[in-house]
Biopython code that builds the backbone (N, CA, C, O; Angstrom):
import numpy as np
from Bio.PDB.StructureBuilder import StructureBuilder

atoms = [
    (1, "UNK", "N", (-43.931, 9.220, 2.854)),
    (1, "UNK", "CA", (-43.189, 8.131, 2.252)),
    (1, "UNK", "C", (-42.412, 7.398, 3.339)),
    (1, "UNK", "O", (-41.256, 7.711, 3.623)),
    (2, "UNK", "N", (-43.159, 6.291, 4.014)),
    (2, "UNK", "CA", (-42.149, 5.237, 4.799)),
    (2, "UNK", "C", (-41.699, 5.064, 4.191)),
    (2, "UNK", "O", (-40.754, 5.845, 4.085)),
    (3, "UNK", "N", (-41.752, 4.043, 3.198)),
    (3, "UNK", "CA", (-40.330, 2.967, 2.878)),
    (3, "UNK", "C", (-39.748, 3.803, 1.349)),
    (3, "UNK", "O", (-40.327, 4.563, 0.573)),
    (4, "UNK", "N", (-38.586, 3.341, 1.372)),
    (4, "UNK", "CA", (-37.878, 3.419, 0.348)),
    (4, "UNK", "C", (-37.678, 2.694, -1.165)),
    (4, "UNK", "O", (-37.198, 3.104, -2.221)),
    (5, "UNK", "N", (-38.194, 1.604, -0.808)),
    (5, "UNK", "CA", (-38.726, 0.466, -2.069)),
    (5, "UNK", "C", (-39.865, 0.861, -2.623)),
    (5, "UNK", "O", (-40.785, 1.005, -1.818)),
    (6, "UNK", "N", (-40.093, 1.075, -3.694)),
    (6, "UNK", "CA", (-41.206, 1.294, -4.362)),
    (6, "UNK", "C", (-41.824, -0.348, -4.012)),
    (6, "UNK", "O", (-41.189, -1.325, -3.613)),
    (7, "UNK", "N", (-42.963, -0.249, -4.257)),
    (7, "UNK", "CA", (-44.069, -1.172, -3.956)),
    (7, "UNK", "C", (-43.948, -2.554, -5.510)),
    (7, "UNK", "O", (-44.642, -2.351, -6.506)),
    (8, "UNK", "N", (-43.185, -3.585, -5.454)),
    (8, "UNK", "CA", (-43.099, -4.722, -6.565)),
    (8, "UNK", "C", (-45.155, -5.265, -7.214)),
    (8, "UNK", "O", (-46.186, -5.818, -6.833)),
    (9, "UNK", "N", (-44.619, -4.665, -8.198)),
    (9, "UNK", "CA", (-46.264, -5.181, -9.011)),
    (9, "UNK", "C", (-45.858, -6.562, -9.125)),
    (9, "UNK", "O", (-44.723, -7.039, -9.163)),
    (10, "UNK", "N", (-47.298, -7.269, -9.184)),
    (10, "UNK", "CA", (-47.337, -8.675, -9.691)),
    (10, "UNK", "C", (-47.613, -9.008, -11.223)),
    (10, "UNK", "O", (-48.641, -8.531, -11.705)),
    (11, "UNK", "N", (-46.754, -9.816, -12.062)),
    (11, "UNK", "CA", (-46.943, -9.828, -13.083)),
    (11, "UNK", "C", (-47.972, -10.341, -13.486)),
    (11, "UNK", "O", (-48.423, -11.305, -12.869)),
    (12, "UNK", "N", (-48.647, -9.830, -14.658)),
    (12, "UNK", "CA", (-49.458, -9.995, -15.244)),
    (12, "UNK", "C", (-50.318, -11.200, -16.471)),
    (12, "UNK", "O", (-51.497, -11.399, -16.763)),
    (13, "UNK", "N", (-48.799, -11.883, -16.991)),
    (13, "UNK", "CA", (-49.154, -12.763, -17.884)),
    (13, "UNK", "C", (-48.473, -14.276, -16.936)),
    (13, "UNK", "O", (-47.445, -14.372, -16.266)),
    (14, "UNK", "N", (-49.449, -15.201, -17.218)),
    (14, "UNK", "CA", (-49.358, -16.361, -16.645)),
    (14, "UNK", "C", (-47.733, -16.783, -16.390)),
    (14, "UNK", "O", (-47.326, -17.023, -15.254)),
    (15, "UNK", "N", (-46.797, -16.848, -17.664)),
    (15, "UNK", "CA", (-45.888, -17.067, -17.634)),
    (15, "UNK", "C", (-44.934, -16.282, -16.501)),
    (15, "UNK", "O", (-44.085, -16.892, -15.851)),
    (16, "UNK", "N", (-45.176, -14.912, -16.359)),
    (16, "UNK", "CA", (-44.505, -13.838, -15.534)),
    (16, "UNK", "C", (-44.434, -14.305, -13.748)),
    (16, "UNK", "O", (-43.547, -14.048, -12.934)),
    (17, "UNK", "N", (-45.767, -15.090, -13.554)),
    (17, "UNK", "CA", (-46.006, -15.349, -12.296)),
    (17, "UNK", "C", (-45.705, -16.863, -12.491)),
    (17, "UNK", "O", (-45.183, -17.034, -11.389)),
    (18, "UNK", "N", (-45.676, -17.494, -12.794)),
    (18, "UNK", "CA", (-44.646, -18.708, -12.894)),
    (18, "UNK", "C", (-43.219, -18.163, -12.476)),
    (18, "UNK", "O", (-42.862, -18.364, -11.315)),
    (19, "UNK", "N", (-42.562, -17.634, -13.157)),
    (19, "UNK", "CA", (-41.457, -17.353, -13.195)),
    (19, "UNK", "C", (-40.830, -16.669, -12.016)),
    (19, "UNK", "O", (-39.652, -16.565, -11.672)),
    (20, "UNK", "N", (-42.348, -16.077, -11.308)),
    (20, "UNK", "CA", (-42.135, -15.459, -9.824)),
    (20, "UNK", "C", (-41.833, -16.413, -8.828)),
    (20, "UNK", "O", (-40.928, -16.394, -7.994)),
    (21, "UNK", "N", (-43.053, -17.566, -9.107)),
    (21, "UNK", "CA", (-43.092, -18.422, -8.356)),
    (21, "UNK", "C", (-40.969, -19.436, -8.265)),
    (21, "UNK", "O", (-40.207, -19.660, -7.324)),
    (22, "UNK", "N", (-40.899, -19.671, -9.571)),
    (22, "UNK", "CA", (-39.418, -20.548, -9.944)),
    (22, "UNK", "C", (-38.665, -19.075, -8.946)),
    (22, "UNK", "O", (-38.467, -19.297, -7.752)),
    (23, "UNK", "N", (-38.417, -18.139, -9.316)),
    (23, "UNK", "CA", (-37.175, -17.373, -8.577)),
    (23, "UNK", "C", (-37.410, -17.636, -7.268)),
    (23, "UNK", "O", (-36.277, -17.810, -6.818)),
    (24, "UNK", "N", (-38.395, -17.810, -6.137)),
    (24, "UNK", "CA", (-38.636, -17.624, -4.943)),
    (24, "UNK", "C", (-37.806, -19.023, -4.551)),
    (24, "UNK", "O", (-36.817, -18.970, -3.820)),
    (25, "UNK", "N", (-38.400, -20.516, -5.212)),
    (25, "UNK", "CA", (-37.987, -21.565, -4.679)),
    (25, "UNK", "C", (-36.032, -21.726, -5.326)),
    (25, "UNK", "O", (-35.025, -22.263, -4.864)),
    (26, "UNK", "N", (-36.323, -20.986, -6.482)),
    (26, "UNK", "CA", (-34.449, -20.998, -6.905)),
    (26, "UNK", "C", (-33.357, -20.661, -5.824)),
    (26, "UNK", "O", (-32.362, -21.310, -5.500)),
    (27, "UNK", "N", (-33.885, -19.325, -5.308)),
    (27, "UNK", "CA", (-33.524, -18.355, -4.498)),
    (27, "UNK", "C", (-33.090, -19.339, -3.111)),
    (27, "UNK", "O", (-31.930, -19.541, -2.755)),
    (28, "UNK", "N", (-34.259, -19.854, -2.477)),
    (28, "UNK", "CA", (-34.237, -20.162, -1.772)),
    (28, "UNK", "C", (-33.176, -21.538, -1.429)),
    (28, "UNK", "O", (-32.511, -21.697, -0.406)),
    (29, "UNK", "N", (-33.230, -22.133, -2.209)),
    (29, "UNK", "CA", (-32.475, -23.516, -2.654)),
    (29, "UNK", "C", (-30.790, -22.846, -2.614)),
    (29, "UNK", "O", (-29.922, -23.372, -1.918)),
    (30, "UNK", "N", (-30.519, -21.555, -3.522)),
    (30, "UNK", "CA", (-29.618, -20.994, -3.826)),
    (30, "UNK", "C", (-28.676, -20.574, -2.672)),
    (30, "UNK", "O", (-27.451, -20.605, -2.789)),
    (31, "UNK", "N", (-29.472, -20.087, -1.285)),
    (31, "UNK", "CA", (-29.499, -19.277, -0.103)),
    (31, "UNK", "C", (-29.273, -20.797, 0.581)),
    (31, "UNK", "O", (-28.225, -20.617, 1.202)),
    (32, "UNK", "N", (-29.581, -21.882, 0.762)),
    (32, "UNK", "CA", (-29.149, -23.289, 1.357)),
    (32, "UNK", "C", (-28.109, -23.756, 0.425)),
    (32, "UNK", "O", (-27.638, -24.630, 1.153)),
    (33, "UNK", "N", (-27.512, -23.807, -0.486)),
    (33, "UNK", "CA", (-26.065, -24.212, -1.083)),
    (33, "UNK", "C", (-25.004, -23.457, -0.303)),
    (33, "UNK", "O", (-23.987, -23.995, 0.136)),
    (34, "UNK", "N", (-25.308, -22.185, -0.161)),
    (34, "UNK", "CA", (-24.392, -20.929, -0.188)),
    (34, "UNK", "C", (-23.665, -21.017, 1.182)),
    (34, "UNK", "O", (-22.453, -20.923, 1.371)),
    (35, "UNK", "N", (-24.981, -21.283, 2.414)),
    (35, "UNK", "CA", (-24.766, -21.630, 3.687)),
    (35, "UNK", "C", (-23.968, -22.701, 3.755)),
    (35, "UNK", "O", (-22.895, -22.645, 4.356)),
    (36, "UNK", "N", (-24.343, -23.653, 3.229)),
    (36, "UNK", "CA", (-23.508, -25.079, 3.431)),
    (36, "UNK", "C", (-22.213, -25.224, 3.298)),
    (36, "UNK", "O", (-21.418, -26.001, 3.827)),
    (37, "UNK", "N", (-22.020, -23.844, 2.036)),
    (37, "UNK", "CA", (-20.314, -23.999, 1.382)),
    (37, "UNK", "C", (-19.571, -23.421, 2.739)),
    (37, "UNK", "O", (-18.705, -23.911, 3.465)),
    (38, "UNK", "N", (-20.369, -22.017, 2.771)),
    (38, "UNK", "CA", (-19.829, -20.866, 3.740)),
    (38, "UNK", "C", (-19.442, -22.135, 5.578)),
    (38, "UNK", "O", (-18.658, -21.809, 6.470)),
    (39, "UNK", "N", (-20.069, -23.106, 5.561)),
    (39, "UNK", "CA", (-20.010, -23.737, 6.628)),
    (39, "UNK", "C", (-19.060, -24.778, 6.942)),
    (39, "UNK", "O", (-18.531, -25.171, 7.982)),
    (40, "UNK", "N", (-19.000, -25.148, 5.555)),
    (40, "UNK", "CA", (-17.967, -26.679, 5.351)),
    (40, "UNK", "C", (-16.865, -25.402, 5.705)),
    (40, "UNK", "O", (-16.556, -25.233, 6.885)),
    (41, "UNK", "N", (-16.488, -24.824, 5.014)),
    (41, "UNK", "CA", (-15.174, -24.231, 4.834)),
    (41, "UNK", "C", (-14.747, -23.487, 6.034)),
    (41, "UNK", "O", (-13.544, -23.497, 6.298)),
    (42, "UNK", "N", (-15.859, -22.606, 7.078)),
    (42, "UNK", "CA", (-15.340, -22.291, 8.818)),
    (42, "UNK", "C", (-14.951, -23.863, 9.357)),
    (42, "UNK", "O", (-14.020, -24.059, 10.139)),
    (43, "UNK", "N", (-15.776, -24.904, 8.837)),
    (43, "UNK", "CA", (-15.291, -25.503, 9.933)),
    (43, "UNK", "C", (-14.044, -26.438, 9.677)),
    (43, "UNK", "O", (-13.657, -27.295, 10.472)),
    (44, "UNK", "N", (-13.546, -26.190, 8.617)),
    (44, "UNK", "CA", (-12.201, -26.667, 8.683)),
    (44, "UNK", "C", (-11.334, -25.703, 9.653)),
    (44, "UNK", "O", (-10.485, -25.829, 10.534)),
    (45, "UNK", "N", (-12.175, -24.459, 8.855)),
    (45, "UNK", "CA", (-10.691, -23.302, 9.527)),
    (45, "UNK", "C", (-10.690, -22.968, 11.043)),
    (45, "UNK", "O", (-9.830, -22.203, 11.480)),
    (46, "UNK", "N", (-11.707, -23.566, 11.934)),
    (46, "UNK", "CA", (-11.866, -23.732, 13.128)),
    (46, "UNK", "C", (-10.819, -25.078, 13.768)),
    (46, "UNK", "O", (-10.006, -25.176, 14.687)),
    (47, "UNK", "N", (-11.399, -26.047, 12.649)),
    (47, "UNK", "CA", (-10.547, -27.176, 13.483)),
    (47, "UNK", "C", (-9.000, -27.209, 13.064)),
    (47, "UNK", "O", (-8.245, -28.147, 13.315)),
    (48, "UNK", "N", (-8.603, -25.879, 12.294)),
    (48, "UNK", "CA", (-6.902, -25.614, 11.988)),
    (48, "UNK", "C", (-6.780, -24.565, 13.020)),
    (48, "UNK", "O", (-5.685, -24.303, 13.519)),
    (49, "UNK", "N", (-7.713, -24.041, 13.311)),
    (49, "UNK", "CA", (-7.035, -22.910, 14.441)),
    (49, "UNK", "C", (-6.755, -23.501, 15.702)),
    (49, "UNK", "O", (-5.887, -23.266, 16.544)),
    (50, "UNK", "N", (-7.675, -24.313, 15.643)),
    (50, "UNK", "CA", (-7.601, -25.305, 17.424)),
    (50, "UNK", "C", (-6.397, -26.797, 17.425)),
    (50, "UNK", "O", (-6.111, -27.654, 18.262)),
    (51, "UNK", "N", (-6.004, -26.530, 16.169)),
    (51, "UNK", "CA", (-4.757, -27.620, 16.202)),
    (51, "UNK", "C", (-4.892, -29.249, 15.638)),
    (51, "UNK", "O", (-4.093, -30.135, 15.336)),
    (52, "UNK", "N", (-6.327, -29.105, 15.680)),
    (52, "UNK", "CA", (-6.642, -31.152, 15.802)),
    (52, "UNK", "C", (-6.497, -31.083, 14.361)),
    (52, "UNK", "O", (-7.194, -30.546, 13.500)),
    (53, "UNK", "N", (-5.493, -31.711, 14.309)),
    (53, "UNK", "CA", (-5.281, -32.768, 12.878)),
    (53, "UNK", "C", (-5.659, -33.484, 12.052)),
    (53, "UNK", "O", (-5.373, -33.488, 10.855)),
    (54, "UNK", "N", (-6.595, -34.403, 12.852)),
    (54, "UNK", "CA", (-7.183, -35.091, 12.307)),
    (54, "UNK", "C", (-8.397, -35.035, 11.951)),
    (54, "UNK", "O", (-8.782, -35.600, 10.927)),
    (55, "UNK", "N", (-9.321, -34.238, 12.862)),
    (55, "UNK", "CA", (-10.262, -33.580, 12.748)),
    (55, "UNK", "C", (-10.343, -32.512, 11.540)),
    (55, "UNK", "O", (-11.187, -32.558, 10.645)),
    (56, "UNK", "N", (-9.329, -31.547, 11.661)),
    (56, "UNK", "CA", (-9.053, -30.690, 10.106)),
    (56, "UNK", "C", (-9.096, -31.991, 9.058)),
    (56, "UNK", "O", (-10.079, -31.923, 8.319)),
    (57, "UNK", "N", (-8.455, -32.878, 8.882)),
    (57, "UNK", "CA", (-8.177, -33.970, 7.498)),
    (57, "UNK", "C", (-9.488, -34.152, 7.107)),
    (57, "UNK", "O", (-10.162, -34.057, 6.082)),
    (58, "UNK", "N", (-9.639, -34.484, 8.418)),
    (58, "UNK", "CA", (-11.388, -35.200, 8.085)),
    (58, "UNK", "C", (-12.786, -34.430, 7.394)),
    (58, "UNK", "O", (-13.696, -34.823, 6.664)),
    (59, "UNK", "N", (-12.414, -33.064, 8.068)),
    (59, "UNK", "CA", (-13.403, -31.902, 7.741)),
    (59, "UNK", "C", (-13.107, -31.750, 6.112)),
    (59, "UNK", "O", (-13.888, -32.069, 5.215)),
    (60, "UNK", "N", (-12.031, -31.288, 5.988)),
    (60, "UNK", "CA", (-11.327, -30.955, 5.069)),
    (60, "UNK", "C", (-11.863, -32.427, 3.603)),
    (60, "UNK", "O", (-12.352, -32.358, 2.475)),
    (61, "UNK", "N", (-11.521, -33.272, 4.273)),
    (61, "UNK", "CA", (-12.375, -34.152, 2.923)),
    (61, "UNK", "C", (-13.798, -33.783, 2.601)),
    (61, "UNK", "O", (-14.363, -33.445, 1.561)),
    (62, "UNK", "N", (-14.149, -33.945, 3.729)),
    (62, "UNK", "CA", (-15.975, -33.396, 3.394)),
    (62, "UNK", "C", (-16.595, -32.081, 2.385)),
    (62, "UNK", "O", (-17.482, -31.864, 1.559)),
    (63, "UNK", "N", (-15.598, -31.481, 2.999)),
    (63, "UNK", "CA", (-15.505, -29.585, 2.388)),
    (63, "UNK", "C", (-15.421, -29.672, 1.000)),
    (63, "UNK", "O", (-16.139, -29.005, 0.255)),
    (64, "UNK", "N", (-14.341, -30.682, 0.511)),
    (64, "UNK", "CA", (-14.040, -30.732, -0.779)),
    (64, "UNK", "C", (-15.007, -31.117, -1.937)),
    (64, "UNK", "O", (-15.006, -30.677, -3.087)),
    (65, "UNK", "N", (-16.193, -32.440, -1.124)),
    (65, "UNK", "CA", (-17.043, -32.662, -1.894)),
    (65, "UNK", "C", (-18.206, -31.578, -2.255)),
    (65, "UNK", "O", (-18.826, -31.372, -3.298)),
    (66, "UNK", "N", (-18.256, -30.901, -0.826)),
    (66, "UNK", "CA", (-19.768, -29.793, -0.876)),
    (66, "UNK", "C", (-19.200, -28.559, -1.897)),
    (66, "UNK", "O", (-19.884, -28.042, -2.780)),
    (67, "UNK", "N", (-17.766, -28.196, -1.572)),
    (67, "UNK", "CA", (-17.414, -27.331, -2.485)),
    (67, "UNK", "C", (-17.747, -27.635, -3.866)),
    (67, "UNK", "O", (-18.756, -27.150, -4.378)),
    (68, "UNK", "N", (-16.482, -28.882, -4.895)),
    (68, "UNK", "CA", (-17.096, -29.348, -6.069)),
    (68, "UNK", "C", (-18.430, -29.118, -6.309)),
    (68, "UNK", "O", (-18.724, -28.578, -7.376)),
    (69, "UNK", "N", (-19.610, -29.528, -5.251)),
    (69, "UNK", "CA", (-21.356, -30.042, -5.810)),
    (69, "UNK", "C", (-21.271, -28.601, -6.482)),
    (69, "UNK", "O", (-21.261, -28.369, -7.691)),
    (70, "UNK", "N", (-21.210, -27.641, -5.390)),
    (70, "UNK", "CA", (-21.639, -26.417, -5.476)),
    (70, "UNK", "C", (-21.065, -25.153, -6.557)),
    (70, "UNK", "O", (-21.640, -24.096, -6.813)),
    (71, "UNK", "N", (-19.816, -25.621, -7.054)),
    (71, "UNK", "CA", (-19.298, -24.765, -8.027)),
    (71, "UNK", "C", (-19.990, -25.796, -9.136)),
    (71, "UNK", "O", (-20.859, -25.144, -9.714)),
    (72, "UNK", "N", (-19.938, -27.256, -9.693)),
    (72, "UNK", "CA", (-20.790, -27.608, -10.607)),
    (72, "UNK", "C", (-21.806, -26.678, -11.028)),
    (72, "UNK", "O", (-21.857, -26.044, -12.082)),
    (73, "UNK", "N", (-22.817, -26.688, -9.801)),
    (73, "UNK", "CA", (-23.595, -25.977, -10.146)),
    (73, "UNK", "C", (-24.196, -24.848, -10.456)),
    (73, "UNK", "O", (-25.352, -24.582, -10.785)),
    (74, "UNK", "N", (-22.661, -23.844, -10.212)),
    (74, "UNK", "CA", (-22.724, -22.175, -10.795)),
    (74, "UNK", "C", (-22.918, -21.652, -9.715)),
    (74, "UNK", "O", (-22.504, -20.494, -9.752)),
    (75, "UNK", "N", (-23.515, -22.022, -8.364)),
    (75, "UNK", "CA", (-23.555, -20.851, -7.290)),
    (75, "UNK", "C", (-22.294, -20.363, -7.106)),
    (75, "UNK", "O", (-22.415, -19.201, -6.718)),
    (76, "UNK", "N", (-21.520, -20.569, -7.163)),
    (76, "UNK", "CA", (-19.841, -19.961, -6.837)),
    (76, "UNK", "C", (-19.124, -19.643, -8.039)),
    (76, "UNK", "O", (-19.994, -19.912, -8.868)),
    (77, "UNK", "N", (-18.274, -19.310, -8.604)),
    (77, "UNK", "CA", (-17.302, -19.854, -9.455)),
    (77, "UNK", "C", (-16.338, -21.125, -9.309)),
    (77, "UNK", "O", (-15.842, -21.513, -8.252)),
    (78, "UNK", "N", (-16.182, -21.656, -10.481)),
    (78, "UNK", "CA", (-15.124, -22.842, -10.270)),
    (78, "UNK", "C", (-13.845, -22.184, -9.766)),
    (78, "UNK", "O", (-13.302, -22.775, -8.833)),
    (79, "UNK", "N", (-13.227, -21.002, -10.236)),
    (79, "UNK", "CA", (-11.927, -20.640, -9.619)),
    (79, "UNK", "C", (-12.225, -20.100, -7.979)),
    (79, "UNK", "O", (-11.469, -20.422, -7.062)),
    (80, "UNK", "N", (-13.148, -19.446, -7.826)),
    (80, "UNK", "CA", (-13.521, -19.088, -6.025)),
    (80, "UNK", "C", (-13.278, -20.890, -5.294)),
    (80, "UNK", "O", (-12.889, -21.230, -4.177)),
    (81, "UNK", "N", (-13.507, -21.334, -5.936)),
    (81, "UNK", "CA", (-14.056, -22.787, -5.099)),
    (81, "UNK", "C", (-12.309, -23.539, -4.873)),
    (81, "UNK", "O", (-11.786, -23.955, -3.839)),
    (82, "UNK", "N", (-11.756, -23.479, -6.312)),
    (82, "UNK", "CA", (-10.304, -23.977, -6.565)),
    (82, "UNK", "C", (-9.842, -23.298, -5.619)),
    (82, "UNK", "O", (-9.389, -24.061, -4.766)),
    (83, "UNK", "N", (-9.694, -21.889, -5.253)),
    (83, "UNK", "CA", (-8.392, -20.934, -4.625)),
    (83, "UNK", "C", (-9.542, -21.593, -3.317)),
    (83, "UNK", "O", (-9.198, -22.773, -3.379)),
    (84, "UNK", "N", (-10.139, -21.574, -2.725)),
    (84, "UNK", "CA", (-10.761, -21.717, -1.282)),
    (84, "UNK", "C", (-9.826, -23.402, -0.828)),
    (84, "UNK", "O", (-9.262, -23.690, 0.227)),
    (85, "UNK", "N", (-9.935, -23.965, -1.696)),
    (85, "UNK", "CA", (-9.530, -25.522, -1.877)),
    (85, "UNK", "C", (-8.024, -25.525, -1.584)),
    (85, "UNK", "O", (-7.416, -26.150, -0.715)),
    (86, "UNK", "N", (-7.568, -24.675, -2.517)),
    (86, "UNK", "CA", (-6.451, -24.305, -2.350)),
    (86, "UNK", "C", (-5.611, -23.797, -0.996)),
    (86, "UNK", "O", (-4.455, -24.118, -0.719)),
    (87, "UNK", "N", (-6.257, -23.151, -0.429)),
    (87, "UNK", "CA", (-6.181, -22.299, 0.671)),
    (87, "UNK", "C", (-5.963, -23.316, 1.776)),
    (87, "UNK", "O", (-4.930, -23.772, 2.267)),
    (88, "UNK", "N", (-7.000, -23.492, 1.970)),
    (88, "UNK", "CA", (-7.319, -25.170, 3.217)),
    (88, "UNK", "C", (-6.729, -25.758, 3.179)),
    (88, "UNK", "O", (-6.567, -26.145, 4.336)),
    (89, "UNK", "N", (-5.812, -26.502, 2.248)),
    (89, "UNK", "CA", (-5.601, -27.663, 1.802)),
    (89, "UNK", "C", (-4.109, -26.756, 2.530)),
    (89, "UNK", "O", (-3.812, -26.967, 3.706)),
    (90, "UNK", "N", (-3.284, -25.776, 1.666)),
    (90, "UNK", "CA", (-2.163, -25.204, 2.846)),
    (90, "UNK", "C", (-2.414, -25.454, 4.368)),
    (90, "UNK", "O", (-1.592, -26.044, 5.068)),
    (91, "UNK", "N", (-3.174, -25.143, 4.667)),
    (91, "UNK", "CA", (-3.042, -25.017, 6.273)),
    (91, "UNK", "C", (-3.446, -26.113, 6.857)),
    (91, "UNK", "O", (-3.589, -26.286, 8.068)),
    (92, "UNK", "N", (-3.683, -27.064, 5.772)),
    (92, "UNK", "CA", (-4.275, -28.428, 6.820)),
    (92, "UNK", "C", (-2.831, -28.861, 6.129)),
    (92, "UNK", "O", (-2.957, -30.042, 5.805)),
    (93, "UNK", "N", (-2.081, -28.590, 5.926)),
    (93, "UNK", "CA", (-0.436, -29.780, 5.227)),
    (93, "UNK", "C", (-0.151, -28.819, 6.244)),
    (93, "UNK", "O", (-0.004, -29.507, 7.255)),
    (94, "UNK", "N", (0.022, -27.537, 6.575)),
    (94, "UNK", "CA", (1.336, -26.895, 7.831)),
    (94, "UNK", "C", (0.605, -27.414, 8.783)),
    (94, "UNK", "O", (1.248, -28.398, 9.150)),
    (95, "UNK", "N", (-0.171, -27.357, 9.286)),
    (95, "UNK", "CA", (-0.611, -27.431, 10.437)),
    (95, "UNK", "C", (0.104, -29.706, 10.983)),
    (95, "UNK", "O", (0.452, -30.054, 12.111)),
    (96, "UNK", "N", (0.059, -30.606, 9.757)),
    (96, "UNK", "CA", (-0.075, -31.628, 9.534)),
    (96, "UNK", "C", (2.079, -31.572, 9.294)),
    (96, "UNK", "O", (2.744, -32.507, 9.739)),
    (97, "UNK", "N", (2.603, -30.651, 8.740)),
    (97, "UNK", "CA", (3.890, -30.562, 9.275)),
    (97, "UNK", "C", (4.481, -29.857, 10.397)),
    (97, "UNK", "O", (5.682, -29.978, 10.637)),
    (98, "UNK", "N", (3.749, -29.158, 11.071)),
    (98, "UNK", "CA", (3.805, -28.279, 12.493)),
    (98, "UNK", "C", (3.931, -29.794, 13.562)),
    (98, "UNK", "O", (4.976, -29.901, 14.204)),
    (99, "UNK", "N", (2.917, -30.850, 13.705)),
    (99, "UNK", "CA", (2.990, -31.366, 13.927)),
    (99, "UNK", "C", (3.877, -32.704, 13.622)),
    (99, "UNK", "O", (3.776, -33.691, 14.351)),
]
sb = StructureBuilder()
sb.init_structure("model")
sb.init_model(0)
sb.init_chain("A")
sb.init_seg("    ")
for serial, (resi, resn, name, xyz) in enumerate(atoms, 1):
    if name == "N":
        sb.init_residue(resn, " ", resi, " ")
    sb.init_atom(name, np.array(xyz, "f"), 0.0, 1.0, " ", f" {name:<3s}", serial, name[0])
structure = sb.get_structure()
């Protein structure tokens, strides 16, 4: 016994392998939202660690829209997305009264 996964059968009724086919491209689509959020949101918190101001404002608008698309659409929760929003939005106002 190499592997540990039992071996995935292919379904059998037309509909079953449709449905294989929809999870693969869902998945995949799902796995490119997820990245994008996970990305908007370092790169605010990059351009608050390094100080630029304006650069954070700017990021920070962008973030807000990819966030919204993406909780719309159920990959996240709406409250994960609010408190993340939330979060940023602190440290881009201190960082924006630091200065």
């Amino acid at each position: 016994m190499a592997s540990g996964k039992p071996k995935k059968k292919n379904p059998r009724l037309a509909s079953g392998r449709k449905r294989a086919r929809q999870n693969i491209k869902l998945n995949a689509a799902n796995s490119s939202l997820r990245s994008k959020y996970r990305t908007a949101v370092k790169n605010v918190e990059k351009a608050v660690l390094a100080g630029d101001k304006s650069k954070a404002t700017e990021l920070f608008a962008k973030m807000q829209s990819v966030v919204d698309t993406i909780a719309d659409k159920g990959i996240f929760h709406k409250n994960k997305a609010s408190r993340d929003k939330s979060r940023l939005s602190a440290k881009v106002k201190a960082l924006a009264a630091a200065a």
